[in-house]
C-alpha positions in Angstrom: 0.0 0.0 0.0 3.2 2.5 -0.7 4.1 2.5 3.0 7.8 2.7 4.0 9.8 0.7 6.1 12.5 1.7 8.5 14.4 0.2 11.1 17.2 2.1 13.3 20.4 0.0 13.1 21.1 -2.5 15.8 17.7 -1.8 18.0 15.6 -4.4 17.0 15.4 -8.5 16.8 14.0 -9.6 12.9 14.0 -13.4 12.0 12.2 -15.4 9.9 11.6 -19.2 9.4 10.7 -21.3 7.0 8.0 -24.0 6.7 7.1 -26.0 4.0 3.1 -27.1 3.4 1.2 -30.5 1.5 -1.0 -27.6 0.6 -1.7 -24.8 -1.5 -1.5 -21.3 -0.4 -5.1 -21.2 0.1 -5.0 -23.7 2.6 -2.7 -21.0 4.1 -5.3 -18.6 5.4 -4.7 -17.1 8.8 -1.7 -18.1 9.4 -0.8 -14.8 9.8 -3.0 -14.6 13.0 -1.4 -17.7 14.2 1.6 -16.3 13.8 0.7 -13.4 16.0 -0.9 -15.4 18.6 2.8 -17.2 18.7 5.0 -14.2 18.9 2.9 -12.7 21.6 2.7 -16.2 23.7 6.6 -15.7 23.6 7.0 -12.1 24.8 4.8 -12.5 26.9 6.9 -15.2 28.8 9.6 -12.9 28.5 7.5 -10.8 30.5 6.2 -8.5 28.4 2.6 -7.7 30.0 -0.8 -6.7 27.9 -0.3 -7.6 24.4 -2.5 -7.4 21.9 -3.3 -8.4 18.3 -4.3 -5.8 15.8 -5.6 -8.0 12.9 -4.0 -9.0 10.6 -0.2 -9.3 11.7 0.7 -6.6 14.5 1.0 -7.1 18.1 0.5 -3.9 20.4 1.3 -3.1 23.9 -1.0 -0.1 25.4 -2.2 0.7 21.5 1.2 1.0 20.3 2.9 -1.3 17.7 6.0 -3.2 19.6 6.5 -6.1 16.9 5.3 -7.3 13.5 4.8 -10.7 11.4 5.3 -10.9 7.7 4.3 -13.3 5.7 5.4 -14.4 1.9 3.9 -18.0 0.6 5.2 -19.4 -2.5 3.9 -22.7 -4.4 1.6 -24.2 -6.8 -2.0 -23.4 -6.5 -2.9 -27.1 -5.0 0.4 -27.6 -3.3 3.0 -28.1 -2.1 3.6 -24.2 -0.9 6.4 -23.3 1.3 5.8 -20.1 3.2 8.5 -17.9 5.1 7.7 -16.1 8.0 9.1 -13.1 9.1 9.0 -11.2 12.6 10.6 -8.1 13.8 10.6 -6.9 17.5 11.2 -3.0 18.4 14.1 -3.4 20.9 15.2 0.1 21.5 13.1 3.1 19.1 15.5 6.6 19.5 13.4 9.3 20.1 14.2 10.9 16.4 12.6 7.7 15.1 9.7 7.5 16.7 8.2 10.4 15.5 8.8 9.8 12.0 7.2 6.4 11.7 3.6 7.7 11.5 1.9 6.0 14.4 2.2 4.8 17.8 4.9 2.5 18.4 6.9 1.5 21.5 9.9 -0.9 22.3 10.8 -3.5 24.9 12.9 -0.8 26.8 10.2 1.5 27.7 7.7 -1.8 28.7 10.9 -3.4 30.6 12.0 -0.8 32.7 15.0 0.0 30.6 16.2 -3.7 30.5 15.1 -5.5 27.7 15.6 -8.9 27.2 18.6 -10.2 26.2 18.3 -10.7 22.2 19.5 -13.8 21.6 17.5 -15.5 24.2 14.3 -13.8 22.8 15.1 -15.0 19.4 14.9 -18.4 20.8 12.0 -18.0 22.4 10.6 -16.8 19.3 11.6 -19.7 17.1 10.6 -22.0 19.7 6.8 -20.7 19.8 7.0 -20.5 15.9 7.9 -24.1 15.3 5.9 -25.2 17.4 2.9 -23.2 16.3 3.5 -23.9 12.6 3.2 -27.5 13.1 0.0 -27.1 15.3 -1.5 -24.9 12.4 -0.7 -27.5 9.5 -1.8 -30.2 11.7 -4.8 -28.5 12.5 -5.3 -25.5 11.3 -6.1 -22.0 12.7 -8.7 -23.3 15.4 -6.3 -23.9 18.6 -5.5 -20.0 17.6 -8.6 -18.3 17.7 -9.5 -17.9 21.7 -6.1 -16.8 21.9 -6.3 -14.7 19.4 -9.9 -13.0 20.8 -8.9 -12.7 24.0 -5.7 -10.2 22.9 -8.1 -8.4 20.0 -7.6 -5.1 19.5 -10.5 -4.1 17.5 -12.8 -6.1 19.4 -16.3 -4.6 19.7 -14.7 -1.2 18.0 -16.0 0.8 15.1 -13.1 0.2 12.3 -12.1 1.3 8.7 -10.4 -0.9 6.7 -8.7 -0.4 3.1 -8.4 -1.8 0.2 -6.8 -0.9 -3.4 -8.5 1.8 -5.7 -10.0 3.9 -2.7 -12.1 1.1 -1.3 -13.6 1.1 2.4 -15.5 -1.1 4.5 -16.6 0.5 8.1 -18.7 -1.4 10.4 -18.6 -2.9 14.0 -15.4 -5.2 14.2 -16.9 -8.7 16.2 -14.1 -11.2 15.8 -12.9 -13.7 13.1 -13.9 -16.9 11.9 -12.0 -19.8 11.2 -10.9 -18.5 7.6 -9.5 -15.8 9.2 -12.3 -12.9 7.8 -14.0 -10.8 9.8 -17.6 -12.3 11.4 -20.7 -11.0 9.5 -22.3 -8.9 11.7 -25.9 -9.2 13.2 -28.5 -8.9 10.9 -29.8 -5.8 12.5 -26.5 -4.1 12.7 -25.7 -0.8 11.1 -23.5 -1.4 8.1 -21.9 -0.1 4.7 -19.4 -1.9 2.5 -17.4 -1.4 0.0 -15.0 -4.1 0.5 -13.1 -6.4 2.6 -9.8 -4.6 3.0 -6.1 -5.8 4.0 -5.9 -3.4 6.9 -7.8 -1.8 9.4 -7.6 1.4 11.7 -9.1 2.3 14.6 -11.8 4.7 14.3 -14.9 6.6 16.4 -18.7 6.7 16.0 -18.1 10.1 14.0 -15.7 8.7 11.8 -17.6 5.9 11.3 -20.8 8.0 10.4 -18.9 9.8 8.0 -17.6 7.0 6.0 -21.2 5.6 5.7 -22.5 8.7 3.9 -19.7 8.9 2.2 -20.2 5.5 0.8 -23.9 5.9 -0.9 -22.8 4.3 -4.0 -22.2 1.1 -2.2 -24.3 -1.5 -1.8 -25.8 -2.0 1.8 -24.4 -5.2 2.5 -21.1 -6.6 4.7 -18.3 -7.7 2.4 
């Protein structure tokens, strides 16, 4: 979506690993969110406190971004696929940085007191919880994810925007994912306007909210 990425030198932990699948990539989706729920199981031992999941692949402490999961999947349409997974963890943010990132972020300094965990013992914590929660989801899937997952929910029971290519917006009532990793229909006699099932969503208020509906009269009244 033509966002940068930057990374001061030396003040964060990225890794990746590599898993391969019987599948396709279809048979890939959520792992994203299973992803998540992993790297935030394994901060959380290393006692980082009050994560949470912003769907699809960042993990927040006190609404700011401390750590993200990308994913790239490769394969043939019915399988095999192999998919590599990459994390990064804000370690230390300088001040200069932080303010040219364009939204909240925090590090493992500021929610450890100054003291961190040591790197290389969080990068195998990280792996650990990542193997083992690869296998779990090929085995079976993103079930053993999901209560996890919806306990640490970010959006939960907020009014969101999400995006999509060529100007596209869906706003509604965020209420949690299903198993396919897509966001619930909502109740029949909910309020709602879409345009589209975006990538990404953002935080937004009743107002906002409001004003995305009237702007999106050309749309048809309908969730996704």
């Amino acid at each position: 979506r033509g966002h940068g990425w930057a990374s001061p030198p030396c003040q964060g932990l990225y890794l990746s690993c590599l898993k391969h699948f019987a599948g396709g990539p279809a048979s890939l989706a959520g792992l994203s969110i299973a992803a998540g729920v992993c790297v935030a199981q394994a901060l959380t031992e290393a006692g980082v406190p009050d994560l949470q999941l912003k769907w699809p692949n960042d993990v927040l402490a006190h609404g700011a971004k401390l750590a993200g999961v990308l994913i790239e999947v490769q394969g043939e349409y019915d399988g095999p696929c192999t998919a590599r997974v990459g994390v990064g963890v804000n370690l230390r943010l300088p001040p200069e940085w932080r303010a040219t990132l364009g939204q909240p972020v925090t590090d493992l300094a500021s929610l450890c007191g100054g003291r961190p965990p040591e790197r290389n013992a969080l990068a195998a914590r990280l792996i650990d919880h990542l193997r083992t929660g690869l296998i779990t989801f090929e085995e079976k899937g993103l079930a053993p994810f999901v209560p996890d997952f919806a306990r640490r929910d970010a959006l939960a029971a907020a009014l969101n925007t999400a995006f999509a290519p060529g100007e596209l917006t869906l706003a509604g009532l965020h209420t949690g994912l299903n198993l396919l990793a897509k966001l619930k229909d909502p109740p029949p006699d909910a309020d709602r306007c879409g345009c589209s099932n975006g990538p990404s969503a953002r935080y937004g208020n009743r107002r906002q909210y409001e004003e995305t509906v009237h702007t999106c009269d050309h749309a048809e009244r309908t969730w996704g």
